[in-house]
HTML snippet that shows the backbone in 3Dmol.js (N, CA, C, O; Angstrom):
<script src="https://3Dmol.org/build/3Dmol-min.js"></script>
<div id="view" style="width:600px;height:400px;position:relative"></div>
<script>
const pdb = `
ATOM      1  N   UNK A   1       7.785  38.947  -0.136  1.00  0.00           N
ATOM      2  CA  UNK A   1       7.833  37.753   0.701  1.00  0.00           C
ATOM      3  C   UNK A   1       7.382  36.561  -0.136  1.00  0.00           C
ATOM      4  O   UNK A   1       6.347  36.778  -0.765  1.00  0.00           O
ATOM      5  N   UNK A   2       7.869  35.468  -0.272  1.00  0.00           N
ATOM      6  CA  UNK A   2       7.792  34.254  -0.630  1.00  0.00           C
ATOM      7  C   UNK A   2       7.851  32.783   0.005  1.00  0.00           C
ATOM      8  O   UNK A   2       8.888  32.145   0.190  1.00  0.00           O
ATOM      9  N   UNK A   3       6.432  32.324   0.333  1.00  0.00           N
ATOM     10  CA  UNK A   3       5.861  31.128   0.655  1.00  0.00           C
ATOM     11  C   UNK A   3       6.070  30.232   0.238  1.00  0.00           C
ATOM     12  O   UNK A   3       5.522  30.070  -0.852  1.00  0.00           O
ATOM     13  N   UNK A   4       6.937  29.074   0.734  1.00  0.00           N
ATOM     14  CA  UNK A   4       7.235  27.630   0.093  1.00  0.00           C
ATOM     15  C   UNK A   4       6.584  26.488   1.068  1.00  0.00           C
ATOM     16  O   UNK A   4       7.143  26.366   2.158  1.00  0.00           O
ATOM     17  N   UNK A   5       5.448  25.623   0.795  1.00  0.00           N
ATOM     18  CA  UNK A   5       5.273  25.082   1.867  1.00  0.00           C
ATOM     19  C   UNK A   5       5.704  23.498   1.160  1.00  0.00           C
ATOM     20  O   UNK A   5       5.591  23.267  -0.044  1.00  0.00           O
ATOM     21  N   UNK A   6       6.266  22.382   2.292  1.00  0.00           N
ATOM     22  CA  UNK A   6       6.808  21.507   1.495  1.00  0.00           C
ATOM     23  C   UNK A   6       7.051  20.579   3.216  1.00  0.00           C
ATOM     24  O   UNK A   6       6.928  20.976   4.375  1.00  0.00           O
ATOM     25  N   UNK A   7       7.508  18.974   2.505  1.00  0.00           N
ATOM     26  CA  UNK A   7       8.168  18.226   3.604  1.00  0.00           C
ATOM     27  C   UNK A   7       9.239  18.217   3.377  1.00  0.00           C
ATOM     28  O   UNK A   7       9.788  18.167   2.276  1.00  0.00           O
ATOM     29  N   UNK A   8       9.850  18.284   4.797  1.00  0.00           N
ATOM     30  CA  UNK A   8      11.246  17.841   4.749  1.00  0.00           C
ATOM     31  C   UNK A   8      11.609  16.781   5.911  1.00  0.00           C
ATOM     32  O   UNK A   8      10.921  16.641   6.922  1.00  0.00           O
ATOM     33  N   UNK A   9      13.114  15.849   5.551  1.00  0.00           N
ATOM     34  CA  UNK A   9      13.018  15.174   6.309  1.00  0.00           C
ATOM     35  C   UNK A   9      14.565  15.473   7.565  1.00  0.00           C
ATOM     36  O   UNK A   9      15.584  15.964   7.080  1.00  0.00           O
ATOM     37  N   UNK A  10      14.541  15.224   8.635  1.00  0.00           N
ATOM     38  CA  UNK A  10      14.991  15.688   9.080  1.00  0.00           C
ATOM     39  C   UNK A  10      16.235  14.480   9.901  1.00  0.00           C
ATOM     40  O   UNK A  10      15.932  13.423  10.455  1.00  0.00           O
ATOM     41  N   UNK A  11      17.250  14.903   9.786  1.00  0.00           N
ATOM     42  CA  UNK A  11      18.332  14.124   9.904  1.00  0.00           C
ATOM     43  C   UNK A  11      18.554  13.022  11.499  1.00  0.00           C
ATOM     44  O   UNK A  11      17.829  13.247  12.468  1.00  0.00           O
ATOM     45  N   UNK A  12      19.479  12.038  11.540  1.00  0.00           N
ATOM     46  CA  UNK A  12      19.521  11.621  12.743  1.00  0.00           C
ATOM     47  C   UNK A  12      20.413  13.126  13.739  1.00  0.00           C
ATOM     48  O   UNK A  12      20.011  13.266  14.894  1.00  0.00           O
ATOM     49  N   UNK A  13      21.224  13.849  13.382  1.00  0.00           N
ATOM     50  CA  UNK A  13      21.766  14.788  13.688  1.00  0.00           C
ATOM     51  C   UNK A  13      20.944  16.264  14.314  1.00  0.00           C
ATOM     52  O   UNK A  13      21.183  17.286  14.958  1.00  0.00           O
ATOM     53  N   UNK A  14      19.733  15.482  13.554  1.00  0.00           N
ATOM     54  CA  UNK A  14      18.253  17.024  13.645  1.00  0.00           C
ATOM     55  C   UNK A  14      18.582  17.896  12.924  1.00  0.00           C
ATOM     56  O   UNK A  14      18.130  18.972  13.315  1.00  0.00           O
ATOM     57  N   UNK A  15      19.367  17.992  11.729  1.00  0.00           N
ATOM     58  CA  UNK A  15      19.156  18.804  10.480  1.00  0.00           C
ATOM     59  C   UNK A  15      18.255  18.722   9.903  1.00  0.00           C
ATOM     60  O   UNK A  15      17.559  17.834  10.397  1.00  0.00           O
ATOM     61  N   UNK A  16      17.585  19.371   8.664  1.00  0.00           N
ATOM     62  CA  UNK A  16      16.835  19.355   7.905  1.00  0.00           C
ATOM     63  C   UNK A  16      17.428  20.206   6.564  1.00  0.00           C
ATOM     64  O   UNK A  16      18.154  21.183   6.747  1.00  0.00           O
ATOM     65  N   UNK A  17      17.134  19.846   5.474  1.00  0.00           N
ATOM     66  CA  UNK A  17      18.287  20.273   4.321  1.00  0.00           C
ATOM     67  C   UNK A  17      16.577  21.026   3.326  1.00  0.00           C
ATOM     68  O   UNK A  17      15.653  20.217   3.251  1.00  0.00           O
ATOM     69  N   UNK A  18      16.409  21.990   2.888  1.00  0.00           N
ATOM     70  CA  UNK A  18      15.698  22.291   2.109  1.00  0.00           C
ATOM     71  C   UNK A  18      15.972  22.089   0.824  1.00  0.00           C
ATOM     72  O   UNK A  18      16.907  22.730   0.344  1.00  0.00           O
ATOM     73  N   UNK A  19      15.225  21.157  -0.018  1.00  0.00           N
ATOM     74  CA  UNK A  19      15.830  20.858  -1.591  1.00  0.00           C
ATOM     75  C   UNK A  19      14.496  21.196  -2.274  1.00  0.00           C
ATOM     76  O   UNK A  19      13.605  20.426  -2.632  1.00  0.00           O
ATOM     77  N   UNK A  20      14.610  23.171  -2.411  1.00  0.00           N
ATOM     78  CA  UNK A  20      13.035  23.308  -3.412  1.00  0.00           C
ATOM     79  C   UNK A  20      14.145  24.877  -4.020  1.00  0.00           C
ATOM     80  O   UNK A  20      15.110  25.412  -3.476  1.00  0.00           O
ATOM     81  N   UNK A  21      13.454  25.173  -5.288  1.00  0.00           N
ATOM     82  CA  UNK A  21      14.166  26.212  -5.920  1.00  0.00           C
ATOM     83  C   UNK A  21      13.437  27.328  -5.453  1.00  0.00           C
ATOM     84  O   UNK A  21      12.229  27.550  -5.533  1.00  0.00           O
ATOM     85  N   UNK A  22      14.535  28.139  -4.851  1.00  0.00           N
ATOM     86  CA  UNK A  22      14.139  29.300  -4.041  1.00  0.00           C
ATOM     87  C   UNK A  22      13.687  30.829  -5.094  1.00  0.00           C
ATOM     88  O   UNK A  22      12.791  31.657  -4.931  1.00  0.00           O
ATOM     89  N   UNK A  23      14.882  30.690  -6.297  1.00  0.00           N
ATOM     90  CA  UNK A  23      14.381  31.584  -7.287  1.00  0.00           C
ATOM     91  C   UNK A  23      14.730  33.027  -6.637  1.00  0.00           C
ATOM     92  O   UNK A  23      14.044  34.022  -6.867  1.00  0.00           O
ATOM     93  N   UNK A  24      16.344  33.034  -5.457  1.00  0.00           N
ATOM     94  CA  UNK A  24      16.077  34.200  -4.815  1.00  0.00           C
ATOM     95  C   UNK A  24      17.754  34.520  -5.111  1.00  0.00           C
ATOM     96  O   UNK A  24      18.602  33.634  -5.219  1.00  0.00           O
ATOM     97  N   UNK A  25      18.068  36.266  -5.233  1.00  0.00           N
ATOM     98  CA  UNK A  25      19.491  35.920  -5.287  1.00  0.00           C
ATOM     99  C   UNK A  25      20.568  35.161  -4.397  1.00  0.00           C
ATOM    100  O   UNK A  25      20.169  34.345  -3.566  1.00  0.00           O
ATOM    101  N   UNK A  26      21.791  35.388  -4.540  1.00  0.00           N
ATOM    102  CA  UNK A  26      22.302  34.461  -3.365  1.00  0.00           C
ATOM    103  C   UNK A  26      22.403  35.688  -2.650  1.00  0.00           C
ATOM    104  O   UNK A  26      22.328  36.808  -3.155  1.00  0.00           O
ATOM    105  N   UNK A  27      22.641  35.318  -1.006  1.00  0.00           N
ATOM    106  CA  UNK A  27      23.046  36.260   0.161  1.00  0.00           C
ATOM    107  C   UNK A  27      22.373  35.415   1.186  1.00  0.00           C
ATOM    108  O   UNK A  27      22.301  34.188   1.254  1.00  0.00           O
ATOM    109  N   UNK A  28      21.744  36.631   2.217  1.00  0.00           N
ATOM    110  CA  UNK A  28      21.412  36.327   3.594  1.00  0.00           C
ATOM    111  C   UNK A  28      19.975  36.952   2.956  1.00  0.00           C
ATOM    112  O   UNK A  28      19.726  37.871   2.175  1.00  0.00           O
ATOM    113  N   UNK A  29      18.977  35.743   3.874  1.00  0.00           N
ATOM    114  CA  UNK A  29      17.646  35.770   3.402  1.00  0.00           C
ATOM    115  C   UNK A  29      17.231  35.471   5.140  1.00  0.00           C
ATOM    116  O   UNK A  29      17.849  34.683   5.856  1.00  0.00           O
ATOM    117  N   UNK A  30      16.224  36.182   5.509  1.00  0.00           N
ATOM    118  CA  UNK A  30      15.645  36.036   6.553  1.00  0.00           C
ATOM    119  C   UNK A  30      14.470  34.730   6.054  1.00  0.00           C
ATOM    120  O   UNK A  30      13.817  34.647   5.014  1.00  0.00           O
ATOM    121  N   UNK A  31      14.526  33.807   7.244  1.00  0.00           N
ATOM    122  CA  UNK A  31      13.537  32.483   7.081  1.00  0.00           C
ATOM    123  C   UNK A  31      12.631  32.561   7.874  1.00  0.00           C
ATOM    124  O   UNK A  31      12.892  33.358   8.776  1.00  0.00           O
ATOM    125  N   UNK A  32      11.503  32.010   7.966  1.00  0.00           N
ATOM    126  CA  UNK A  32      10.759  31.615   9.404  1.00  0.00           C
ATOM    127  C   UNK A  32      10.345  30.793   8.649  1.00  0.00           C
ATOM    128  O   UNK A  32      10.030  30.769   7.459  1.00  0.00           O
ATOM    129  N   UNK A  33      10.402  29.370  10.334  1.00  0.00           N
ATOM    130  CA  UNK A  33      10.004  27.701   9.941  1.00  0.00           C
ATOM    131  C   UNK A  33       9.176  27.604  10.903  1.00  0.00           C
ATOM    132  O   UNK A  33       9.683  27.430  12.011  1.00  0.00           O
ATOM    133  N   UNK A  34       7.333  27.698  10.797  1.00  0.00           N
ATOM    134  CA  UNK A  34       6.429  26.697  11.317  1.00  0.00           C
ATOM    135  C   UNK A  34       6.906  25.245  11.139  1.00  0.00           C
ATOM    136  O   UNK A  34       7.115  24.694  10.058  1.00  0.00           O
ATOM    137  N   UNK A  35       7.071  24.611  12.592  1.00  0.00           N
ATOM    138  CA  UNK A  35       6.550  23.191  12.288  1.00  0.00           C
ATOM    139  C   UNK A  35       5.778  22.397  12.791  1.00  0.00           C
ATOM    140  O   UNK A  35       5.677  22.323  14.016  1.00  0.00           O
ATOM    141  N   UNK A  36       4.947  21.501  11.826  1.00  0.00           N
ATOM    142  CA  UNK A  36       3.697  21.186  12.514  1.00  0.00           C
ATOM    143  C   UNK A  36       4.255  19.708  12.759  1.00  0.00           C
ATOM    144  O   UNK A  36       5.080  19.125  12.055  1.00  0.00           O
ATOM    145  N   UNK A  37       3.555  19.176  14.039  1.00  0.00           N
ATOM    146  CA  UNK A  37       4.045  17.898  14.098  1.00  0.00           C
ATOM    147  C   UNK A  37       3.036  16.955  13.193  1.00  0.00           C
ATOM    148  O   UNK A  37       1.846  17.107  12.915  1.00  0.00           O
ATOM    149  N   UNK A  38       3.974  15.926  12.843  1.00  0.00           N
ATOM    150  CA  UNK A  38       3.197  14.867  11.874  1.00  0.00           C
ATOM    151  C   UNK A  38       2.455  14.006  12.704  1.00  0.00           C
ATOM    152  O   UNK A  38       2.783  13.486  13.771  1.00  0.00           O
ATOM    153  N   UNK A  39       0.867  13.893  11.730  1.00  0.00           N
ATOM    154  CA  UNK A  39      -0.059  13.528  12.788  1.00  0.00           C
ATOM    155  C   UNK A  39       0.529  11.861  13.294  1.00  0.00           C
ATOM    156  O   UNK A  39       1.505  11.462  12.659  1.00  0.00           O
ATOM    157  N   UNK A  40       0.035  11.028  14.260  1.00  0.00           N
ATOM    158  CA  UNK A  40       0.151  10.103  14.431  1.00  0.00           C
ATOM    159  C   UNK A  40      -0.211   8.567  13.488  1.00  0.00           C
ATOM    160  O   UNK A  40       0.256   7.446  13.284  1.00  0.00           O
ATOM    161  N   UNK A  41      -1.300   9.390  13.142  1.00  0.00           N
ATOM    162  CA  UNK A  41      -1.785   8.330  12.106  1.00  0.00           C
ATOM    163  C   UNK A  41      -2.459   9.427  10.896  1.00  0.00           C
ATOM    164  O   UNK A  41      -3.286  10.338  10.939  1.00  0.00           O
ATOM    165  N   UNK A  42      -1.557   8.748   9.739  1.00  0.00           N
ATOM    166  CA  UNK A  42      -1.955   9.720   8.786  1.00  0.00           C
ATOM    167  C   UNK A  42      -3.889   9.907   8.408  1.00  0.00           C
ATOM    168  O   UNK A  42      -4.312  11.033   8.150  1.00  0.00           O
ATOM    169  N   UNK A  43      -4.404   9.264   8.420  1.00  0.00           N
ATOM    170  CA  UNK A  43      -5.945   9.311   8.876  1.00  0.00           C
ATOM    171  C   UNK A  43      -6.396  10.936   9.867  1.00  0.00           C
ATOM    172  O   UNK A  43      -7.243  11.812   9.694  1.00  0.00           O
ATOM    173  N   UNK A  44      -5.693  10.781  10.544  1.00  0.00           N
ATOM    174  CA  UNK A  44      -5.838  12.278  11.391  1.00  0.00           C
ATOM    175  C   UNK A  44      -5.939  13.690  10.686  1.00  0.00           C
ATOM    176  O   UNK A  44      -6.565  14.671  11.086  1.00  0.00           O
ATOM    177  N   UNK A  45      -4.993  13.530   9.274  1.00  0.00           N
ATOM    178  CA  UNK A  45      -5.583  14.933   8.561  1.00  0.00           C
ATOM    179  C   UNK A  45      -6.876  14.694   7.686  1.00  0.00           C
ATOM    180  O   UNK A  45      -7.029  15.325   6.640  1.00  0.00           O
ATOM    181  N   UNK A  46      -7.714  13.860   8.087  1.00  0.00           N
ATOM    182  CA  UNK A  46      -8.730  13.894   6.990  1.00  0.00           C
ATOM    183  C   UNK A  46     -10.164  14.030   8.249  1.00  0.00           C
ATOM    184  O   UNK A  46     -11.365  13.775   8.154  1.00  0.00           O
ATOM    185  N   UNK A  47      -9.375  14.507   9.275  1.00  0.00           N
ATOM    186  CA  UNK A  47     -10.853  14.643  10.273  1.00  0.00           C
ATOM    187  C   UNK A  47     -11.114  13.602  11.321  1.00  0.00           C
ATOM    188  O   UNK A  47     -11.694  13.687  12.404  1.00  0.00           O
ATOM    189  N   UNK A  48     -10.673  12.839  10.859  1.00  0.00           N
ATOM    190  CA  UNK A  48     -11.575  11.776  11.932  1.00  0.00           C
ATOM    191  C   UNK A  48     -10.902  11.364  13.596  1.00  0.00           C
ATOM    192  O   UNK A  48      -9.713  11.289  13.906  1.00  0.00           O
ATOM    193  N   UNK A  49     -11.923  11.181  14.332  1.00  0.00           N
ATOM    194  CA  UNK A  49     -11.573  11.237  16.133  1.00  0.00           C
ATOM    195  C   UNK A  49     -10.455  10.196  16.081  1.00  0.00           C
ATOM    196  O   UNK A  49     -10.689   9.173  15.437  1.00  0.00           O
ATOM    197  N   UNK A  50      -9.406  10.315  16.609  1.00  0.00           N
ATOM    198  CA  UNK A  50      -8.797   9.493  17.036  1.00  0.00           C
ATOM    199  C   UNK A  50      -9.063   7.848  17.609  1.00  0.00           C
ATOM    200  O   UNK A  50      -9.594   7.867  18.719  1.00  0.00           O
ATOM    201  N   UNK A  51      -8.900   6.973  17.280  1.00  0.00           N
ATOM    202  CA  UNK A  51      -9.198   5.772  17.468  1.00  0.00           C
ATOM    203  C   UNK A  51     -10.561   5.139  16.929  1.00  0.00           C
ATOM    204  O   UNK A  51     -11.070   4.092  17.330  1.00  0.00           O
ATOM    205  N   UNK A  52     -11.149   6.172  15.728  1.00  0.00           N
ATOM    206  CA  UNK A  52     -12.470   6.006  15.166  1.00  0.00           C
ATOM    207  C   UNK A  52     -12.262   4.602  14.848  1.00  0.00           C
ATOM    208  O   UNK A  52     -12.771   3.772  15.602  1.00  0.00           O
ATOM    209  N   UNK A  53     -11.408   4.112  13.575  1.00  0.00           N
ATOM    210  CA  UNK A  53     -11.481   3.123  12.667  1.00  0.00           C
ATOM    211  C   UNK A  53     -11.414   1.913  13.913  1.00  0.00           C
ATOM    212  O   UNK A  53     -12.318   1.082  13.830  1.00  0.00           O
ATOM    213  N   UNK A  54     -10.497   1.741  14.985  1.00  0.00           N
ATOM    214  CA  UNK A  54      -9.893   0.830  16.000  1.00  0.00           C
ATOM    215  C   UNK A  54     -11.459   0.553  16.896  1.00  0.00           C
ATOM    216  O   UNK A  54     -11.731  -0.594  17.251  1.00  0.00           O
ATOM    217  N   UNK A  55     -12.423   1.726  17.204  1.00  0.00           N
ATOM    218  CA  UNK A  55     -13.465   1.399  18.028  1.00  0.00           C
ATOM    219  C   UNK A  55     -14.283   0.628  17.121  1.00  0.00           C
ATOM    220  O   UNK A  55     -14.555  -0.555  17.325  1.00  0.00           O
ATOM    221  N   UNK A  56     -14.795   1.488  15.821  1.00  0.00           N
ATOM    222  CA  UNK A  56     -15.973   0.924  14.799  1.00  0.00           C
ATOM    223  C   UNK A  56     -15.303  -0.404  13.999  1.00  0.00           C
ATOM    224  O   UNK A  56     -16.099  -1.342  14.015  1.00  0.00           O
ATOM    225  N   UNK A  57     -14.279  -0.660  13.434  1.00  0.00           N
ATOM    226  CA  UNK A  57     -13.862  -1.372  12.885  1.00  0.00           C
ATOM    227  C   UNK A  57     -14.787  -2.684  12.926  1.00  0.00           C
ATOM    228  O   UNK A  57     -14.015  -3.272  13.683  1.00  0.00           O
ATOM    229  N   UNK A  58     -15.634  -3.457  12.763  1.00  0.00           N
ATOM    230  CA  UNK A  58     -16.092  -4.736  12.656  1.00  0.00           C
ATOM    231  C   UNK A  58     -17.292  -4.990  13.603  1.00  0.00           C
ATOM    232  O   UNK A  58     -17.242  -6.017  14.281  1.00  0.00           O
ATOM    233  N   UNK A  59     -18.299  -4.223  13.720  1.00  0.00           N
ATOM    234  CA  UNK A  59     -19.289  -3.544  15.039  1.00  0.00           C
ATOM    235  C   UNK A  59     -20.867  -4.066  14.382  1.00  0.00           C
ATOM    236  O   UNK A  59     -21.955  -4.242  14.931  1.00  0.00           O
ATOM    237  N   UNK A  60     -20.479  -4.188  13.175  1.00  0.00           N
ATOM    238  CA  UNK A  60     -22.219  -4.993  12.676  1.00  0.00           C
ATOM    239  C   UNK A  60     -21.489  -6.142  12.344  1.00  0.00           C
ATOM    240  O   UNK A  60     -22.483  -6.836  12.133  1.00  0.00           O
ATOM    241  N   UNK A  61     -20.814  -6.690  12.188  1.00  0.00           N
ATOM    242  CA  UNK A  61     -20.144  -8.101  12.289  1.00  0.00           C
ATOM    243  C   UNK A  61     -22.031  -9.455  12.385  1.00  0.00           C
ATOM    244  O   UNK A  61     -22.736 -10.202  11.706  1.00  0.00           O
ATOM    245  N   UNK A  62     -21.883  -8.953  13.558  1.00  0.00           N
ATOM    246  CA  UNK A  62     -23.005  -9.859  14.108  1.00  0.00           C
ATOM    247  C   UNK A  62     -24.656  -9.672  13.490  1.00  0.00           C
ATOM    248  O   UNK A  62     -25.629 -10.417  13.607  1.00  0.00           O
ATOM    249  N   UNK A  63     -24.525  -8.612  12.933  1.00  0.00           N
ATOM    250  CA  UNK A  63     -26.194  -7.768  12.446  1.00  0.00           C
ATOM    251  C   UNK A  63     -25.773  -6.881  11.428  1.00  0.00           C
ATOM    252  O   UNK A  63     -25.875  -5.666  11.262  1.00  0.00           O
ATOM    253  N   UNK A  64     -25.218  -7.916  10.725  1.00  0.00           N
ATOM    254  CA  UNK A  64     -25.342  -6.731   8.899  1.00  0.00           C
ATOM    255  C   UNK A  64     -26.154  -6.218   8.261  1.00  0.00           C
ATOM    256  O   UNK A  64     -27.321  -6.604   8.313  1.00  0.00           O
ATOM    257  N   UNK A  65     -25.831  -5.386   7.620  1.00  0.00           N
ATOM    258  CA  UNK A  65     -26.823  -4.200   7.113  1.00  0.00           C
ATOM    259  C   UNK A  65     -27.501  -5.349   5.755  1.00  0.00           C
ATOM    260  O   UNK A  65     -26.973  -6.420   5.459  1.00  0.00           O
ATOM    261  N   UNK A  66     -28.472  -4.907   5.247  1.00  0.00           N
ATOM    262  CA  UNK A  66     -29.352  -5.804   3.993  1.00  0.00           C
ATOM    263  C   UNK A  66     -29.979  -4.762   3.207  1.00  0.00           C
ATOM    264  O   UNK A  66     -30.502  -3.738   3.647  1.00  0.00           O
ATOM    265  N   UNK A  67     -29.905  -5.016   2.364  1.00  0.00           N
ATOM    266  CA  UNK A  67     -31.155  -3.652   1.603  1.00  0.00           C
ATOM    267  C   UNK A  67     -32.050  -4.868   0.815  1.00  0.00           C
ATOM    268  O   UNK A  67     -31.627  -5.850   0.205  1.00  0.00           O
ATOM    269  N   UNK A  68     -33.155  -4.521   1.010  1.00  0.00           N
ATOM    270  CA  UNK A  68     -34.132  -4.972   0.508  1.00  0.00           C
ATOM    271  C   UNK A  68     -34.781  -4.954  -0.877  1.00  0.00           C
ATOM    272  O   UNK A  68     -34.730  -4.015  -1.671  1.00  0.00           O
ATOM    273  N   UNK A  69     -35.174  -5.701  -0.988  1.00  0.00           N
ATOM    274  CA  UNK A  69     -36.005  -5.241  -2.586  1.00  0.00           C
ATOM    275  C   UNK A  69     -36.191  -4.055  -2.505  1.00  0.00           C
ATOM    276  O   UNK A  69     -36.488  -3.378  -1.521  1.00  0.00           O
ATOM    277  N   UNK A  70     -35.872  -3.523  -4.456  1.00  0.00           N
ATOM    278  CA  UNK A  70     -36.338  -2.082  -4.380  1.00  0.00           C
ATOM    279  C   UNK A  70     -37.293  -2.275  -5.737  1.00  0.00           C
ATOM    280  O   UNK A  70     -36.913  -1.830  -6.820  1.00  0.00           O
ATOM    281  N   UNK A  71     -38.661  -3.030  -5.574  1.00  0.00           N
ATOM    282  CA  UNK A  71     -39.061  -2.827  -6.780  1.00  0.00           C
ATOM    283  C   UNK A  71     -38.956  -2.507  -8.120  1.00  0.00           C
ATOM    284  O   UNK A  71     -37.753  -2.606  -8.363  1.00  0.00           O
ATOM    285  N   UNK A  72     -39.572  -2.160  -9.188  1.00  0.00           N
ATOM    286  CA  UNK A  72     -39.262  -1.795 -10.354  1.00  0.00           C
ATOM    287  C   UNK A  72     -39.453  -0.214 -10.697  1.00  0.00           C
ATOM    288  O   UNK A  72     -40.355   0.526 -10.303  1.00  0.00           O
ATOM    289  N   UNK A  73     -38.277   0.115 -11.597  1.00  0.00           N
ATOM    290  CA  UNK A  73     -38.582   1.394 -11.629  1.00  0.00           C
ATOM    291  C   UNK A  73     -39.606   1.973 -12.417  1.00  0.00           C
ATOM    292  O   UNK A  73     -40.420   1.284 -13.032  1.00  0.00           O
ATOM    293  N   UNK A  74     -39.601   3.222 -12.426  1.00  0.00           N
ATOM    294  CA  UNK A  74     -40.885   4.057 -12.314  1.00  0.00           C
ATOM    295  C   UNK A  74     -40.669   4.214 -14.518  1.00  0.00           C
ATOM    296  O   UNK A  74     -39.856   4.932 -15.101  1.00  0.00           O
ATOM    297  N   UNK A  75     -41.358   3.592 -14.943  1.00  0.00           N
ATOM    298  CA  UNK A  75     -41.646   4.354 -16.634  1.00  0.00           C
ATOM    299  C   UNK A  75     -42.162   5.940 -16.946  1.00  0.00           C
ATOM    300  O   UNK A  75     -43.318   6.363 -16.969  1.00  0.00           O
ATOM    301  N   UNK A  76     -41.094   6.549 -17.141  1.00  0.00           N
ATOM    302  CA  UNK A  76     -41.678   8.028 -17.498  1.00  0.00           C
ATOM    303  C   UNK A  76     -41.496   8.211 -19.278  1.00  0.00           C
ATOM    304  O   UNK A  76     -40.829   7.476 -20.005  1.00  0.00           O
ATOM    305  N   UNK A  77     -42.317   9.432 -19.697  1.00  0.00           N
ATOM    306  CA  UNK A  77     -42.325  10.222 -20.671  1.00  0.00           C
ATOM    307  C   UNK A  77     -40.725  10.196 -21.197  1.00  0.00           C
ATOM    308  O   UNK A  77     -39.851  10.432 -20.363  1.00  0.00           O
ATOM    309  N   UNK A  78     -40.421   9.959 -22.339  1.00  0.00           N
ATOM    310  CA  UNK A  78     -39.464  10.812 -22.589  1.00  0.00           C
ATOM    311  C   UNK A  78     -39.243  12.098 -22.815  1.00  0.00           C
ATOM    312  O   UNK A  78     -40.261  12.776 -22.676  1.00  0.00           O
ATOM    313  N   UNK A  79     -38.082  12.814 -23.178  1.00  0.00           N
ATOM    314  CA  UNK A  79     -38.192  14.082 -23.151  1.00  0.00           C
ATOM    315  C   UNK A  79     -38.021  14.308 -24.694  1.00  0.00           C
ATOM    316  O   UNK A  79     -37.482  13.643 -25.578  1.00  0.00           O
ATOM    317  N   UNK A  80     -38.724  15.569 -24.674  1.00  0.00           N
ATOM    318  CA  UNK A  80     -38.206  15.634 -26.580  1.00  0.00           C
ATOM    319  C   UNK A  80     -38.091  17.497 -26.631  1.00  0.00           C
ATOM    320  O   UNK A  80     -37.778  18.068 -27.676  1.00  0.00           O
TER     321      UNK A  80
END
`;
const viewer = $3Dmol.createViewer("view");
viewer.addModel(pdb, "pdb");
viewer.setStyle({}, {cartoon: {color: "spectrum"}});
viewer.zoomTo();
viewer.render();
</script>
């Protein structure tokens, strides 16, 4: 058995044409096609809740973050 996972695009007709090298003889080859639907917003495969960026988007606007002095750093030993 041989796994090809890949996009394809799929016609106004609702074809879809596979263009990847199969590496199989020619004949009749049994297929099976999972298809996953494409997320809505490509952002969606990396985890995040739906409408995250649209709620948080611009939310300290009014009260921005500051970092403060960070003193001087610390003098250590070198190493030898």
């Amino acid at each position: 058995m041989h796994t090809i996972e890949t996009t394809v695009t799929v016609g106004a007709d609702g074809s879809a044409t596979l263009d990847e090298p199969l590496h199989l003889p020619p004949g009749r080859h049994r297929v099976v096609v999972p298809i996953d639907e494409p997320p809505a917003d490509p952002r969606d495969d990396l985890g995040w809740p739906p409408g995250f960026f649209e709620e948080t988007y611009g939310s300290l606007a009014e009260d921005p973050l500051t970092r403060p002095p960070q003193g001087e750093a610390q003098e250590r030993e070198a190493l030898e």
